[in-house]
C-alpha positions in Angstrom: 0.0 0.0 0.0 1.0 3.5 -0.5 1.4 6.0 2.3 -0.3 9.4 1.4 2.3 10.9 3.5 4.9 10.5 1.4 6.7 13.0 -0.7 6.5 13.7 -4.2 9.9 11.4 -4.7 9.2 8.5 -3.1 5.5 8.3 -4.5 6.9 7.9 -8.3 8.6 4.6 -6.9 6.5 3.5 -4.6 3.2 3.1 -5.5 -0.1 0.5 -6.3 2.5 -0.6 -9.0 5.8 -1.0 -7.2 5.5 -4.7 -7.6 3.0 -6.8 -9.6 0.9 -8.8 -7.6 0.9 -12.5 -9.6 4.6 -12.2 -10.4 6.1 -9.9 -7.7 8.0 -8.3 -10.6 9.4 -4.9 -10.0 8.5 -3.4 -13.7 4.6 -3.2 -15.0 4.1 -6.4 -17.1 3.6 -5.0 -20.8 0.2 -6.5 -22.5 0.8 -6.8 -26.0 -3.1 -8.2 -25.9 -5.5 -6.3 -28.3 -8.4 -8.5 -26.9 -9.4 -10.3 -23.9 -11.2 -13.3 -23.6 -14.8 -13.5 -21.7 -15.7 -16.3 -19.7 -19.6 -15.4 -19.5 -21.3 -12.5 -22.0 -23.6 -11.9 -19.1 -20.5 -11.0 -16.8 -18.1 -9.5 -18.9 -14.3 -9.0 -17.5 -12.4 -6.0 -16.4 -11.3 -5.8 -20.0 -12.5 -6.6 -23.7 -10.5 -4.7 -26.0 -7.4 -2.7 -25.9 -8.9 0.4 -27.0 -11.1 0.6 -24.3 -8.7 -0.8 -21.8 -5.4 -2.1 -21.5 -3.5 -3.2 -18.0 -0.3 -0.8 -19.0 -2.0 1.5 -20.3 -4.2 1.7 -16.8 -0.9 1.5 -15.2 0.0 4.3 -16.2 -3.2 6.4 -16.2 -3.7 5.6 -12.7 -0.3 6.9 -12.0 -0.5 9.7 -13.4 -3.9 10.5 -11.7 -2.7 9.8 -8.0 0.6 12.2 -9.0 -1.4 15.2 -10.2 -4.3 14.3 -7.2 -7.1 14.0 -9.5 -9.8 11.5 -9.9 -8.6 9.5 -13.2 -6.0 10.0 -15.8 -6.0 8.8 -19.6 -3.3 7.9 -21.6 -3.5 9.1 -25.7 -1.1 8.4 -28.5 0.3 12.1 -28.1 -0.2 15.6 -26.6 -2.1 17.2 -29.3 -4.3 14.0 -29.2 -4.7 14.4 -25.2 -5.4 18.2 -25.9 -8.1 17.8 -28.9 -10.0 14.8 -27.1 -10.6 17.2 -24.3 -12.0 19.9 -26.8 -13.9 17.6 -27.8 -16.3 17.8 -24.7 -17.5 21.1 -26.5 -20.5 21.5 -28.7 -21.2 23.4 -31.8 -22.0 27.2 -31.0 -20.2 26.9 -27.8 -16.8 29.3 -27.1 -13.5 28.6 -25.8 -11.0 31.6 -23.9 -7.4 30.5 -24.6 -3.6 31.7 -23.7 -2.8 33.7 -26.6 0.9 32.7 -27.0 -0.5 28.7 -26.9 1.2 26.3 -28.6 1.0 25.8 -32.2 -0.4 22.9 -32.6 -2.9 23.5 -29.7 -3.1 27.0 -31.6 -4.2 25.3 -35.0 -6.5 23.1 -33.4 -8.4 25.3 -32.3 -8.2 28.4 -34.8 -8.3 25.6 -38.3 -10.2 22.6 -36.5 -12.3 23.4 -33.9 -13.7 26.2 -36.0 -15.3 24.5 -38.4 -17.1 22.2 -35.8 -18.8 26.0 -34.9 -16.8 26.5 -31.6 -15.9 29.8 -31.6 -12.7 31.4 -29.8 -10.8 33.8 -28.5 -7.3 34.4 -27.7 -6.6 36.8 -24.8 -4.1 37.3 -22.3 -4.4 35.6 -19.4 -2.3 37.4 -17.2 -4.4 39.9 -17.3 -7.7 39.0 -15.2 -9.7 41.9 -16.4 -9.3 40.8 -20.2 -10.0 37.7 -19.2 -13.3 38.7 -17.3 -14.4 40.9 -20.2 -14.0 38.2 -22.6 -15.7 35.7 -21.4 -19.3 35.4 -23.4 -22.8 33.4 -22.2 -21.8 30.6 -24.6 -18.0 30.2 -23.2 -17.8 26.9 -22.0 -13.6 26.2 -21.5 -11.0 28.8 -19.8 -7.6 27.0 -21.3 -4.6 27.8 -19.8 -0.9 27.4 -20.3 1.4 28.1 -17.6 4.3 29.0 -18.0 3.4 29.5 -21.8 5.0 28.3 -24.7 7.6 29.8 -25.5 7.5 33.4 -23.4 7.0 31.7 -20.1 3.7 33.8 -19.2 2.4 32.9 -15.9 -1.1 32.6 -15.2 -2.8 32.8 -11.9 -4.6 29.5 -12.0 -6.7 29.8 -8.9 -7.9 33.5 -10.1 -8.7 31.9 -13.6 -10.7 29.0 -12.1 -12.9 31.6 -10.0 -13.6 33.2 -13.2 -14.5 30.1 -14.8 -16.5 28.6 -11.8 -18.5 31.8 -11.5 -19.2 31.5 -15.1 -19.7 28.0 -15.3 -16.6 27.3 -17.0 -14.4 24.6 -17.4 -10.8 25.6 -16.6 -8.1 23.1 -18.9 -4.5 24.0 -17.8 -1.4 22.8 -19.7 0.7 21.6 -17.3 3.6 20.0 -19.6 6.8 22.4 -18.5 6.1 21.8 -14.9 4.8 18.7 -14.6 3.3 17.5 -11.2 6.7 17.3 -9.9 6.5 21.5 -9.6 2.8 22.0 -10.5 -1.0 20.7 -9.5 -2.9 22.5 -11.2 -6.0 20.3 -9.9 -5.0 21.1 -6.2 -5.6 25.0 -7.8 -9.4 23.9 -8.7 -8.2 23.3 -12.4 -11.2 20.8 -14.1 -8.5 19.1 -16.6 -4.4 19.1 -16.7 -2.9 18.3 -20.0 0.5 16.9 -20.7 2.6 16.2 -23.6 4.2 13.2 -22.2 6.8 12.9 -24.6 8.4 15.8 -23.0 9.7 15.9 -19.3 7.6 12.9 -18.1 8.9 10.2 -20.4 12.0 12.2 -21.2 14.1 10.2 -23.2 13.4 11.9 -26.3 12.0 7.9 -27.5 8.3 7.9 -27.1 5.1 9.9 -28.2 2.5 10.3 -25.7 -0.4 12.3 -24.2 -1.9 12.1 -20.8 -5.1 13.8 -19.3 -6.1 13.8 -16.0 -9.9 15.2 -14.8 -10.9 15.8 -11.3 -14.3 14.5 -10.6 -16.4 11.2 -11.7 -18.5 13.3 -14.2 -15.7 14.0 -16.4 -14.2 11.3 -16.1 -17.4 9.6 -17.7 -17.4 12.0 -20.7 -13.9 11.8 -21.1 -13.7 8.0 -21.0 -16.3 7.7 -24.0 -14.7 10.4 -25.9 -10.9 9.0 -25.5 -13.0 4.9 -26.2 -14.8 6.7 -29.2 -12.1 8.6 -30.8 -9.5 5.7 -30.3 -6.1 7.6 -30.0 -5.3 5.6 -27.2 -1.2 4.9 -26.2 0.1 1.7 -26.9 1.1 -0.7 -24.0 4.9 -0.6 -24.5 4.6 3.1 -25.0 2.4 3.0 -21.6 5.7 1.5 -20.1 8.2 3.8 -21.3 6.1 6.7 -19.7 6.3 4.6 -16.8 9.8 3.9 -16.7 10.3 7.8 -17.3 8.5 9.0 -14.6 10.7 6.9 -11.9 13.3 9.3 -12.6 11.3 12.5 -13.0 12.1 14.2 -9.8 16.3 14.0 -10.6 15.9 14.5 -14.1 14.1 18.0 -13.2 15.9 18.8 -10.3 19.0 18.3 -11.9 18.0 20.1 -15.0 16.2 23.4 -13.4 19.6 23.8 -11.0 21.6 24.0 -14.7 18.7 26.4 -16.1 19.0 28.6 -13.8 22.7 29.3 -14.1 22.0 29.3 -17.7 19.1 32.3 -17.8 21.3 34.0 -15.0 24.6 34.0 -17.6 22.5 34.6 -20.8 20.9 37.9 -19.1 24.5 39.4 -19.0 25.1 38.8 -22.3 24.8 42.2 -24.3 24.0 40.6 -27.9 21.0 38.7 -25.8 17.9 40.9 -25.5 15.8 39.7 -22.7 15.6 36.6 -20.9 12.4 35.0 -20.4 12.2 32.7 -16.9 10.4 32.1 -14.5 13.1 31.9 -11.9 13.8 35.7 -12.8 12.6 37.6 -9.4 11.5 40.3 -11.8 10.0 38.2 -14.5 6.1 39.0 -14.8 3.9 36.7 -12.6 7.6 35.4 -10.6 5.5 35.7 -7.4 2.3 34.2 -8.4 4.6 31.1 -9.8 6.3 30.8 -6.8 2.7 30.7 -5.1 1.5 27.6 -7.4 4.7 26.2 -8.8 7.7 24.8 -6.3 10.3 26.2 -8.9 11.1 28.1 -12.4 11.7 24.8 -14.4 14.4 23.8 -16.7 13.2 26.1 -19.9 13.8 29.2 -20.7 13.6 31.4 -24.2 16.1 34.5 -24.9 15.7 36.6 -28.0 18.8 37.1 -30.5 18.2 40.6 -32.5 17.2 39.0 -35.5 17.4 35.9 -37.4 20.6 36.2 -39.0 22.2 36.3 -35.4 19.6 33.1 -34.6 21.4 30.9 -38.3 25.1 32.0 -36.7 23.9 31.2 -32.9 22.6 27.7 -34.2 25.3 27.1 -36.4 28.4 27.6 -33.5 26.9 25.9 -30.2 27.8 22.3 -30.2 25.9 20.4 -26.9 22.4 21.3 -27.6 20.0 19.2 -30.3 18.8 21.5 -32.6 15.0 20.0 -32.8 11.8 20.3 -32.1 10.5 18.8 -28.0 11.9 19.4 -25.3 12.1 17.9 -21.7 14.9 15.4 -22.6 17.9 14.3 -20.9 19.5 16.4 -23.4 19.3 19.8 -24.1 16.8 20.7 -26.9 17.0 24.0 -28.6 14.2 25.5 -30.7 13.5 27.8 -33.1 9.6 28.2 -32.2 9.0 31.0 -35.5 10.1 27.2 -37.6 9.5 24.7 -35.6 7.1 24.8 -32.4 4.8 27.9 -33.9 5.2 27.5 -37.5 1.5 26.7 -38.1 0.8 30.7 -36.6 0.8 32.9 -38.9 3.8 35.7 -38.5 1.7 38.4 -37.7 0.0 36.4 -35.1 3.6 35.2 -33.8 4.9 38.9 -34.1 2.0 40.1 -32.2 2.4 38.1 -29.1 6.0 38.4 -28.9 7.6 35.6 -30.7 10.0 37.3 -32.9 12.5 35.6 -35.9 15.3 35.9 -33.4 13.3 34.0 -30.5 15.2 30.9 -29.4 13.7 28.3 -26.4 16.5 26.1 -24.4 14.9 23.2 -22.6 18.0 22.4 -20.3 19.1 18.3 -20.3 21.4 16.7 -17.9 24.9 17.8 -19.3 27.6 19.4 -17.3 26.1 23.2 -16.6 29.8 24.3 -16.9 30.0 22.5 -20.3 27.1 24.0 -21.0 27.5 27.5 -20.0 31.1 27.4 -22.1 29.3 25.8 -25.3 26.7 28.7 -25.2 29.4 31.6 -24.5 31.3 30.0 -27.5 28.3 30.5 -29.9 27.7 34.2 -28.6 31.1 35.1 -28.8 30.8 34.3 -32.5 28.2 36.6 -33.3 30.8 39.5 -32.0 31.4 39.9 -35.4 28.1 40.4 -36.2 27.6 44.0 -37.2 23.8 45.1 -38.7 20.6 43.4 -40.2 21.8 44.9 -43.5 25.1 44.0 -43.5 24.3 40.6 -41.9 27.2 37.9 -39.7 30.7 38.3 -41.2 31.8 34.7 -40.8 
């Protein structure tokens, strides 16, 4: 049994699945089964068919639903599929609020797909509680939230959204995928759903696709359940265990990983070719103190903004350690280029508009040296010295 009591830490590796109770083995069996037989059709089994229920993949989503203290968790084939099987609780005519600076994919769900179900939107800044008041309609239905946002690390104040939402009648949907439940709960906040993109921190290996959802009452998990059974875009049982294995390391992969971002951000914001920092961990980043209210700690990404993209090509083209990819929330560092990679399906004038300029860069920070790190990134800046002006471009 588990204790309650127990921390964060110890609750990742000691839990209802520590051991398997036929076999006493120490790792979730993996159920390659895509149907189950039935003894009686009167009294069906536990489970019938994999889409509606597999062993891992309950593994897993139980898991995840005792770590972020909700009622049940779900397990779907990716983020995006997690995200738009949530949406999919909406009904035609009914409108969403959302983070303006969203993720793209999240942010072409909703402004290419959604819309032509008729559920209307609209994008507003939720740091701001009075915009967020003001726009919320008689037909809003869903508050979503992403915080810290992707990639300018906005922090909303998720207990002030969810009294919004609650006096409206609103569902509140929170992102939680740079925090994880390891810093961030959004449920304990009042939150209705938390999102992840599992492929990122949770799993973390930079080897496995996944989405998880977790609601926090029975009524949602109901819908939920017959929307995640109905659309099918369920994980697969050995992906089930690779999110599994992942999360027994979560704690020291973050811990380790936020301690090396924040000697990053620190050294980046002295940097004179580097514009601004964007972190969490910053005491005078907006929303620092509401984040240290919900979150326990800045995380291990950060974005900084080169002047332009010329400077981003030379940057990308001199540091060594980092992958250059899309993700993030591996063991190793993953740097992005979110105008081409993470927000490429917003249009520029919609990335321009909320901040996310051509020489934007996001750092998720992995598990190499921080000294090797900090070196590898000074070597790449001190190439761009002999950049000179937009017009006359980077004098290699």
């Amino acid at each position: 049994m588990t204790d309650h009591s127990h921390t964060f830490q110890t609750k990742l590796l000691h839990n209802k699945h520590k051991a398997d109770e036929e076999t006493g083995a120490v790792s979730v069996p993996i159920h390659h089964a895509s149907t189950f037989h039935q003894t009686d059709f009167d009294q069906p089994g536990r489970y019938d068919y994999s889409r509606s229920g597999n062993p891992t993949r309950e593994a897993l989503e139980t898991t995840i639903a005792n770590l972020e203290s909700g009622f049940r968790g779900f397990a779907f084939a990716s983020g995006m599929a997690a995200i738009s099987t949530s949406f999919m609780l909406l009904s035609q005519r009914d409108h969403v609020l959302v983070s303006e600076d969203v993720y793209g994919g999240t942010y072409r769900m909703i402004h290419d797909v959604l819309i032509r179900f008729g559920i209307e939107h609209t994008f507003v800044d939720m740091t701001n509680l009075e915009e967020v008041a003001t726009a919320i309609q008689p037909n809003t239905k869903v508050i979503y939230i992403e915080t810290p946002s992707n990639p300018l690390l906005k922090i909303t104040d998720i207990q002030a959204v969810v009294k919004l939402a609650k006096a409206n009648e609103c569902l509140t949907f929170v992102d939680n995928t740079f925090m994880t439940p390891a810093l961030q709960r959004p449920l304990e906040f009042g939150a209705d759903i938390v999102l992840h993109s599992a492929t990122k921190f949770i799993a973390g290996h930079s080897d496995v696709v996944a989405g998880l959802a977790v609601v926090r009452n029975e009524q949602l998990a109901e819908k939920l359940s017959f929307l995640q059974n109905s659309f099918g875009s369920i994980l697969s049982p050995h992906d089930s265990w690779l999110v599994l294995r992942g999360l027994k390391t979560l704690h020291c992969r973050l811990e380790q990983s936020s301690r090396s971002a924040f000697r990053l951000a620190h050294a980046l914001a002295k940097e004179p070719i580097i514009e601004e920092v964007y972190y969490p961990g910053f005491s005078f980043h907006p929303g620092h103190s509401t984040h240290l209210y919900q979150a326990g700690g800045p995380g291990a990404v950060l974005s900084f903004r080169l002047p332009d993209e010329n400077a981003v090509r030379f940057f990308t083209k001199h540091v060594q350690l980092p992958v250059y990819a899309v993700s993030l929330g591996a063991v190793e560092s993953i740097l992005s280029y979110p105008a081409k990679m993470s927000h490429a399906s917003m249009p520029s004038e919609e990335r321009k508009k909320r901040g996310i300029t051509d020489g934007l860069l996001r750092i998720s920070v992995g598990l190499e040296n921080a000294d090797d790190l900090l070196q590898d990134f000074q070597n790449a800046l001190a190439a761009i010295k002999r950049y000179d002006t937009p017009t006359r471009g980077l004098q290699v």
